[in-house]
C-alpha positions as CSV (number, residue, x, y, z in Angstrom):
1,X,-70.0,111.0,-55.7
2,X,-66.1,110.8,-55.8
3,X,-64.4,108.2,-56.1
4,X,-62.7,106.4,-53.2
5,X,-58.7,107.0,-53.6
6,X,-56.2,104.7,-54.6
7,X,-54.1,103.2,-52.1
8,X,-50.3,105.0,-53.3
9,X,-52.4,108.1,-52.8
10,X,-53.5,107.7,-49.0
11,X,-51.1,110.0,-46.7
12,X,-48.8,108.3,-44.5
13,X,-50.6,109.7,-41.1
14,X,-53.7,107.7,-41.8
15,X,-51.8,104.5,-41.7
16,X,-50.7,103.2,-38.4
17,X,-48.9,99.9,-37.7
18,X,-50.6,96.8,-36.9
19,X,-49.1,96.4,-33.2
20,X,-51.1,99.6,-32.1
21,X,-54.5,98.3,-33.4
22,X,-53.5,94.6,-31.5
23,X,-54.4,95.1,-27.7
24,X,-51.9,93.3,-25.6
25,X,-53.6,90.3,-24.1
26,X,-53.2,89.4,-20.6
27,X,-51.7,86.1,-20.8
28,X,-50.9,85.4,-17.0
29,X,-54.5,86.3,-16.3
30,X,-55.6,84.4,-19.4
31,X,-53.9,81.0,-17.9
32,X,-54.8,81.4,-14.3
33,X,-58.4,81.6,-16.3
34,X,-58.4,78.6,-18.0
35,X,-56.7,76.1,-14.8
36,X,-59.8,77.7,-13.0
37,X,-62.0,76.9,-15.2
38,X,-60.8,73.4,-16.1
39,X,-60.8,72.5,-12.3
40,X,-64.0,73.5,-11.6
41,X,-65.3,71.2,-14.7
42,X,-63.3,68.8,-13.1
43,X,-64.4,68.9,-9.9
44,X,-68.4,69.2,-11.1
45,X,-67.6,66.0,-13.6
46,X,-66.3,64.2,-10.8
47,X,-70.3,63.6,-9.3
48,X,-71.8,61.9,-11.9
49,X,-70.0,58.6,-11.9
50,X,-71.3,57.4,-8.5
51,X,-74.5,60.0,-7.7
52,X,-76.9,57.4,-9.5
53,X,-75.5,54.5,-6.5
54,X,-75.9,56.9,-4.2
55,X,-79.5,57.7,-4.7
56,X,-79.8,53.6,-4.7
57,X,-78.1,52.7,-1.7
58,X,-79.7,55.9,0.0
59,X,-82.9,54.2,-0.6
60,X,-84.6,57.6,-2.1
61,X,-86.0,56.4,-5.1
62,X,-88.8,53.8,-5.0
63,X,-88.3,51.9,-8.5
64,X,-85.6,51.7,-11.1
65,X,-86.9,54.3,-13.3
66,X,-86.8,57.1,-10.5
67,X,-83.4,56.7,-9.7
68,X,-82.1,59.0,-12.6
69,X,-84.6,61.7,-12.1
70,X,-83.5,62.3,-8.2
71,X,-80.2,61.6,-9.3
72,X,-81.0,65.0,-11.8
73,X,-82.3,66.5,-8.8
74,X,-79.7,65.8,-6.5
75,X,-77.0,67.0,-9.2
76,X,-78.8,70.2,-10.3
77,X,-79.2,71.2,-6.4
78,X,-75.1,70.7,-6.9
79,X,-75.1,73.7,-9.6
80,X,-77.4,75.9,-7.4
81,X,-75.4,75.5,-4.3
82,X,-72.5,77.1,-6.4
83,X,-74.7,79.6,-8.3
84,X,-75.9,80.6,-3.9
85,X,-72.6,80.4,-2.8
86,X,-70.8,82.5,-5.4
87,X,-72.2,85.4,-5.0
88,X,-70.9,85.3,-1.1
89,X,-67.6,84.4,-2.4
90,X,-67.1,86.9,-4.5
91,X,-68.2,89.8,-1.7
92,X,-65.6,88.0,0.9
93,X,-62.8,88.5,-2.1
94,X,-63.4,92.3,-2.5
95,X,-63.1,92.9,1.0
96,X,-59.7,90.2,1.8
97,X,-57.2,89.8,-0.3
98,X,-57.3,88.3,-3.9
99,X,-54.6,86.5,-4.0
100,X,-55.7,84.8,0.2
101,X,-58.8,83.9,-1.8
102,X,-57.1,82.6,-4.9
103,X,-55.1,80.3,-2.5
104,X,-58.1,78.7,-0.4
105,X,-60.5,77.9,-3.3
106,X,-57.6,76.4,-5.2
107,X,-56.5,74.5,-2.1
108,X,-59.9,73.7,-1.5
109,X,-60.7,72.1,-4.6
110,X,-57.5,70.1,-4.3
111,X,-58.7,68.7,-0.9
112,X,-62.4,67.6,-2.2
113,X,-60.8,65.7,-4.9
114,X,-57.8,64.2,-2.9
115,X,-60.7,63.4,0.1
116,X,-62.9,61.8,-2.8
């Protein structure tokens, strides 16, 4: 078993700078990530202040107690819709432009909240 060698004796070629191990990170992408993200939260957080009064003045629920399960059911059928939906999204942006795409869901977002 030999002994590992000390670090004065390693050669030079073995060692490589630390900027070629680091991978560049995408920053631009990165961003445009994290305002998607942050307006979709957004726009999904923006449901569950009046959803419960809805379900009451909608008449759905019979008593008190029921109001927050439909009001569960009404928001989870929310996240499905999406879930559906993104998948026929996503096939419409591979076959138009990205950036057209980009544009309309952003815009869209902008007039549910503006409308709401």
């Amino acid at each position: 078993m030999e002994d590992a060698p000390a670090p004065e004796e390693v050669s030079s070629e073995r060692i490589t700078s630390h900027t070629d191990l680091v991978t560049p990170l995408p920053r631009k992408r990165v961003v445009t990530l994290c305002l998607v993200l942050f307006g979709e939260s957004f726009v999904a957080s923006v449901l569950f202040p009046f959803v419960s009064f809805m379900v009451r003045d909608f008449g759905v629920a019979e008593d008190d107690e029921s109001i927050g399960y439909y009001a569960g059911y009404l928001a989870s059928a929310f996240f499905f819709g999406q879930f559906v939906s993104s998948f026929f999204w996503g096939w419409l942006r591979y076959i138009t432009f990205m950036r057209c795409m980009r544009i309309c869901s952003f815009s869209g977002a902008v007039i549910v909240l503006v409308v709401v």
